[in-house]
C-alpha positions as CSV (number, residue, x, y, z in Angstrom):
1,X,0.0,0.0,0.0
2,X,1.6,3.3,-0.6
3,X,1.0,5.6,1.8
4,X,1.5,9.2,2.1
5,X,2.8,10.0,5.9
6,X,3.1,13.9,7.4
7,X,6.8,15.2,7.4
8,X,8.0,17.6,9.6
9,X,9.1,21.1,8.2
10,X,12.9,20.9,6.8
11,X,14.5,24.2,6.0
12,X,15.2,24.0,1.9
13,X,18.7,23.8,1.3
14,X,20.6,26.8,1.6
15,X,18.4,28.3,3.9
16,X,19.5,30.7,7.2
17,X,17.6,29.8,10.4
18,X,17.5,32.7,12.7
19,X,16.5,32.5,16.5
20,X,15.6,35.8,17.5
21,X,16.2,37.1,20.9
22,X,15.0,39.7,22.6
23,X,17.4,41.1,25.6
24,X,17.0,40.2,29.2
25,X,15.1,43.1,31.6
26,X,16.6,46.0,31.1
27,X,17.2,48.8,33.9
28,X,13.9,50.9,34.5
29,X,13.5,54.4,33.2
30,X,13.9,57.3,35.6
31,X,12.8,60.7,34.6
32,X,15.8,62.1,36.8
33,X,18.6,59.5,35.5
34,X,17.9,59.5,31.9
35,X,19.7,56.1,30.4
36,X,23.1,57.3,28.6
37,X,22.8,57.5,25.1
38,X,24.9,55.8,21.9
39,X,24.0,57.2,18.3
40,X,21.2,59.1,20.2
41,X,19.6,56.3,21.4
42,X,18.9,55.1,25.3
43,X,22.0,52.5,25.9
44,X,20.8,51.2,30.1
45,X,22.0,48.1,31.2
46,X,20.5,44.6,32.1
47,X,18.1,44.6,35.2
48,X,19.3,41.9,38.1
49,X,16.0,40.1,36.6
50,X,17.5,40.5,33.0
51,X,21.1,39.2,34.3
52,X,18.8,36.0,35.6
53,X,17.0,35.9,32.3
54,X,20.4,36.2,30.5
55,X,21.7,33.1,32.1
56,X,18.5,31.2,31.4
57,X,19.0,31.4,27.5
58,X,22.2,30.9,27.5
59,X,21.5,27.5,29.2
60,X,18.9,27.1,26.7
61,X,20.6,27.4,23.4
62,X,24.0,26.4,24.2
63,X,23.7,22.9,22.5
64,X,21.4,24.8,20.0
65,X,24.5,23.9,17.2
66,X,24.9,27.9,16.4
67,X,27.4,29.1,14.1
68,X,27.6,32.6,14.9
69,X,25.6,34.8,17.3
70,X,24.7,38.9,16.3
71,X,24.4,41.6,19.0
72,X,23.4,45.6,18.1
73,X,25.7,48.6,19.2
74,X,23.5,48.5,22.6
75,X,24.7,46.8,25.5
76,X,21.6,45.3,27.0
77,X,21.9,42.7,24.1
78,X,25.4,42.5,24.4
79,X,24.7,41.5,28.3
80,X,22.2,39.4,27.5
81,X,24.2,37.2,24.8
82,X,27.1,36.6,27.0
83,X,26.4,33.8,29.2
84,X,25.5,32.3,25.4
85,X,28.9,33.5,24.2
86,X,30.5,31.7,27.3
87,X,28.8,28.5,26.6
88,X,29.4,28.3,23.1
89,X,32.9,29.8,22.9
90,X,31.7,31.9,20.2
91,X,33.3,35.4,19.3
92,X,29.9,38.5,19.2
93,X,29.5,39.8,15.8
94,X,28.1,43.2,15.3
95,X,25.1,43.9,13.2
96,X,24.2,48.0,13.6
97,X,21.4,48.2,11.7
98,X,19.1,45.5,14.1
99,X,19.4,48.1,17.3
100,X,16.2,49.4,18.4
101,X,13.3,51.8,16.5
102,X,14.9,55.2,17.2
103,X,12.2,56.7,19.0
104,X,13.2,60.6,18.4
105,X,12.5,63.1,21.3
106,X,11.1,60.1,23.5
107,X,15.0,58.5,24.1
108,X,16.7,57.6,27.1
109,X,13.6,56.6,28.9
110,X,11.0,58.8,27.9
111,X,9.1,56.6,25.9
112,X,8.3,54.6,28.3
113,X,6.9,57.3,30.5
114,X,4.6,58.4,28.3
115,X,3.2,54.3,27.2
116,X,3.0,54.4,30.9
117,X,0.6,57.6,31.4
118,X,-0.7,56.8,28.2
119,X,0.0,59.8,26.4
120,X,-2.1,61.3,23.4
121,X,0.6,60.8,21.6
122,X,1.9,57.5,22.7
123,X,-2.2,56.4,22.2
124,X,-2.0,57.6,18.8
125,X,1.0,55.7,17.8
126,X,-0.6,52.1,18.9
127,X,-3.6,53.2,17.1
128,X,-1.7,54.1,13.8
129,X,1.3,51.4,14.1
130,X,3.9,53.9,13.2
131,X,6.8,54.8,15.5
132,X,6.9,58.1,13.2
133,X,4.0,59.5,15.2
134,X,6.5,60.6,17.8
135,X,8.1,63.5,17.1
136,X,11.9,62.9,15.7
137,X,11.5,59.2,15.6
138,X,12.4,56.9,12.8
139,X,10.0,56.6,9.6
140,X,8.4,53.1,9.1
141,X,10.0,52.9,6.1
142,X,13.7,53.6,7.1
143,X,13.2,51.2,9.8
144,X,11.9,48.3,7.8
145,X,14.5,48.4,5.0
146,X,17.7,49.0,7.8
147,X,16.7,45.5,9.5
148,X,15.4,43.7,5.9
149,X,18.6,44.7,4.8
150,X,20.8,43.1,8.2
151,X,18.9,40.0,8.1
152,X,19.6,39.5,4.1
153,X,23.3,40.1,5.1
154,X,23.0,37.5,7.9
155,X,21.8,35.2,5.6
156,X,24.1,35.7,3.2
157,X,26.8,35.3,5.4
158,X,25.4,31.9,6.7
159,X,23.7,29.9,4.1
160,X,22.8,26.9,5.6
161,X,23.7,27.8,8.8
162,X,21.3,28.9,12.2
163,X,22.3,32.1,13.7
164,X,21.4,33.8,17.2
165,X,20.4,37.6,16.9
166,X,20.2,39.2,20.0
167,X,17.9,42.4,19.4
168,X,15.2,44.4,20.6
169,X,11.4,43.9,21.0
170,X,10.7,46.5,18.0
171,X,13.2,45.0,15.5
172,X,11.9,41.6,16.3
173,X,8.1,42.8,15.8
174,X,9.1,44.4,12.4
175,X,11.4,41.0,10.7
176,X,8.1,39.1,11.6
177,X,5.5,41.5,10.3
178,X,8.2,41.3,7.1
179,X,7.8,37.5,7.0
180,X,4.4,37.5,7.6
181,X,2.6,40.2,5.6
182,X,1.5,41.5,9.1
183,X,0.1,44.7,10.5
184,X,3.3,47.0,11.5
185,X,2.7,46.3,15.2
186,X,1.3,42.3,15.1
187,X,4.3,40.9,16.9
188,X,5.2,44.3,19.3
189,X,4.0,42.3,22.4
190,X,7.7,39.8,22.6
191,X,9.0,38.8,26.2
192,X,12.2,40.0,27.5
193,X,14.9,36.9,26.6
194,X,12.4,35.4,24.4
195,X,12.8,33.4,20.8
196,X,11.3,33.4,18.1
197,X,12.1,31.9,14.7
198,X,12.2,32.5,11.4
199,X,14.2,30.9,8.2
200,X,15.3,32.6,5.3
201,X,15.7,31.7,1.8
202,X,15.9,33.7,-0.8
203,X,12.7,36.6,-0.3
204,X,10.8,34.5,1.6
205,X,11.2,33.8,5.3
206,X,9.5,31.7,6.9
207,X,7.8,32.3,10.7
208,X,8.6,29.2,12.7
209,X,8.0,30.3,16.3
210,X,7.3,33.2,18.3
211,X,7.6,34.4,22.0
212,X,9.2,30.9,23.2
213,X,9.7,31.7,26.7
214,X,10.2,28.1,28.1
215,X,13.8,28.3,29.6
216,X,12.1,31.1,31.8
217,X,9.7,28.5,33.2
218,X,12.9,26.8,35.2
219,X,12.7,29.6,37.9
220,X,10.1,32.1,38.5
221,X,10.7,34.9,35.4
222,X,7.5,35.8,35.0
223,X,6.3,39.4,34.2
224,X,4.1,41.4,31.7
225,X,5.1,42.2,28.8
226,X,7.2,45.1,28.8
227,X,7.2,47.8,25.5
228,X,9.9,47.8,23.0
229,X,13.7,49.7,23.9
């Protein structure tokens, strides 16, 4: 009898896999200590939870056969990729263009002030999906072809390969609203230290998993979701 069995999803040949991380807690905002900035954007550190969270996913995807890891020019994901660095002995490579939305006037801890007190302006911009509603901040357009055009360079660089990019809750929203035909802000709501997954081939990507928070199960990391930067 021939029969016809379900097969499991196998990457075509050639393709990038691409485990997306979003960093560990980061420090909260204080409207008296604004975070430093880099390139005009807020640069604070891992929280003591994010440090915890940090070590989780390095545990996690340390036998995860990775043949490079990518970090932005912001520290909280260089914190958070380096108990994964440690593990796997590999060297951090540098990817500028996957750092956070630039949020404009709202940097170095503003913006999340004013998601906080729900601002008319912070209201309007979940309404609209567009970052560009704040003023200064980074067009929708500028933003989506800065991290289309990293993750085509990752993949070029790895063909075949799975790669670990440790970036930020508003990049991650925007490479799956690209791989998915999505509204702008579908996939805004990711988990500090969480994975999600998407293979590359060619102009089509692939989602494969989103929000995977299970290494944060093994001790008690829970907490609401926290807004991008």
């Amino acid at each position: 009898m021939t029969e016809y069995p379900q097969a499991r999803f196998a990457p075509p040949p050639g393709a990038t896999d691409v485990l997306l991380v979003r960093h560990g807690q980061s420090a909260p905002a204080r409207p008296e200590e604004p975070f430093p900035l880099v390139e005009g954007q807020g640069d604070p550190p891992l929280s003591p939870l994010g440090r915890e969270q940090a070590a989780a996913l390095g545990r996690r995807l340390a036998g995860a056969g990775l043949d490079a890891v990518y970090v932005t020019t912001l520290r909280r994901t260089r914190e958070t990729a380096q108990p994964l660095l440690e593990a796997t002995g590999l060297e951090p490579l540098l990817e500028r263009d996957l750092r956070e939305v630039h949020l404009g006037e709202w940097e170095g801890g503003l913006f999340r002030k004013h998601v906080a007190e729900r601002h008319p302006l912070a209201l309007r911009m979940l309404a609209e999906e567009r970052w560009d509603v704040i003023p200064g901040a980074e067009s929708a357009e500028s933003f989506a072809g800065r991290v289309r055009g990293a993750l085509e360079r990752i993949a070029a660089a790895h063909p075949g390969g799975r790669v670990a990019v440790v970036s930020h809750g508003g990049v991650i929203g925007q490479v799956l609203s690209l791989a998915t035909g999505s509204r702008p802000f579908a996939f805004a709501g990711v988990d500090n230290a969480s994975i999600s997954q998407v293979v590359l081939t060619g102009p089509r990507w692939v989602l494969r998993r989103f929000n995977d928070t299970a290494h944060l199960d093994e001790k008690d990391f829970s907490q609401a979701a926290t807004p991008p930067t």
